[in-house]
N, C-alpha and C positions, 0 to 999 in steps of 0.2 A: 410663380414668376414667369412671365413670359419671356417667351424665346424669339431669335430672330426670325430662325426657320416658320414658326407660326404666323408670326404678325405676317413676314413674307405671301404664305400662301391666303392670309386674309384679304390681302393689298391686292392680289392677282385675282380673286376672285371678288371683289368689291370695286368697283363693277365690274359685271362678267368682260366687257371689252377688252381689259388690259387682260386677260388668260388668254382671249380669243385672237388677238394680235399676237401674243407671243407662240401660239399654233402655229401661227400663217406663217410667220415668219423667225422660223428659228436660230437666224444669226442674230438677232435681238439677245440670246438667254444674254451671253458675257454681260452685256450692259445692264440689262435687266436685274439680272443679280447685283453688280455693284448698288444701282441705284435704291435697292431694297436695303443691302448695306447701311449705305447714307442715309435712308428717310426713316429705316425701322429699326433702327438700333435700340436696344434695351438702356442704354447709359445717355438715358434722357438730362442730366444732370450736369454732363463735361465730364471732361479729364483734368486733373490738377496738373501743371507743367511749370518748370522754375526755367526762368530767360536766361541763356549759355554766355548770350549778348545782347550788345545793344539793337534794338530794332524799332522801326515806328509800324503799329496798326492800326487802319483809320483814323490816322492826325494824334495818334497815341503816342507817345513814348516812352516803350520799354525798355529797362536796363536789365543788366546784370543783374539776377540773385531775385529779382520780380516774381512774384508769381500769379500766373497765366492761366485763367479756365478755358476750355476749349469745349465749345457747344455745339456737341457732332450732327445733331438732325439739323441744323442751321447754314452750317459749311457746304459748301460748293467746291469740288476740287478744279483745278483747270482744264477748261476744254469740254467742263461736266454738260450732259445736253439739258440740265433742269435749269431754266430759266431764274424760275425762283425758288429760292432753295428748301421753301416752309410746303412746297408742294411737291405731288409726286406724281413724277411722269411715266409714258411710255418711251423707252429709252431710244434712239438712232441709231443705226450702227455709225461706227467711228468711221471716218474717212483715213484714205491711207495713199 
């Protein structure tokens, strides 16, 4: 079974660029690591989730008692710097 830690250092060293930027510049790791989080997650499949309440997602709507797969390599969190979410970037650091 692969790990995240693994597929992580495949993703950094495939292609060498993204290891060799995260050299140069090492206030990247924080993000870097998240984003390996989000793209190389082992739970390729979702999370199973039941709706608390009512909500709508993309022109959806969920109610109560629903239940909700959540498809982690797909998601994008707010503010995330991957444009699209099926790819895997070299991260930015966060503005502050």
């Amino acid at each position: 079974m692969p790990s995240v830690f693994g597929l992580g250092v495949l993703l950094l060293l495939r292609p060498p660029r993204l290891w060799d930027t995260l050299r140069e510049r090492p206030e990247l790791l924080d993000a870097t690591i998240e984003e390996i989080l989000r793209y190389a997650t082992v739970l390729q499949f979702g999370l199973l989730r039941v709706a608390r309440e009512p909500l709508t997602l993309a022109d959806q709507a969920i109610r109560p008692g629903d239940r909700v797969v959540l498809h982690l390599p797909t998601g994008t969190p707010a503010g995330s710097p991957t444009p699209t979410p099926s790819t895997r970037t070299t991260p930015t650091p966060p503005t502050t």
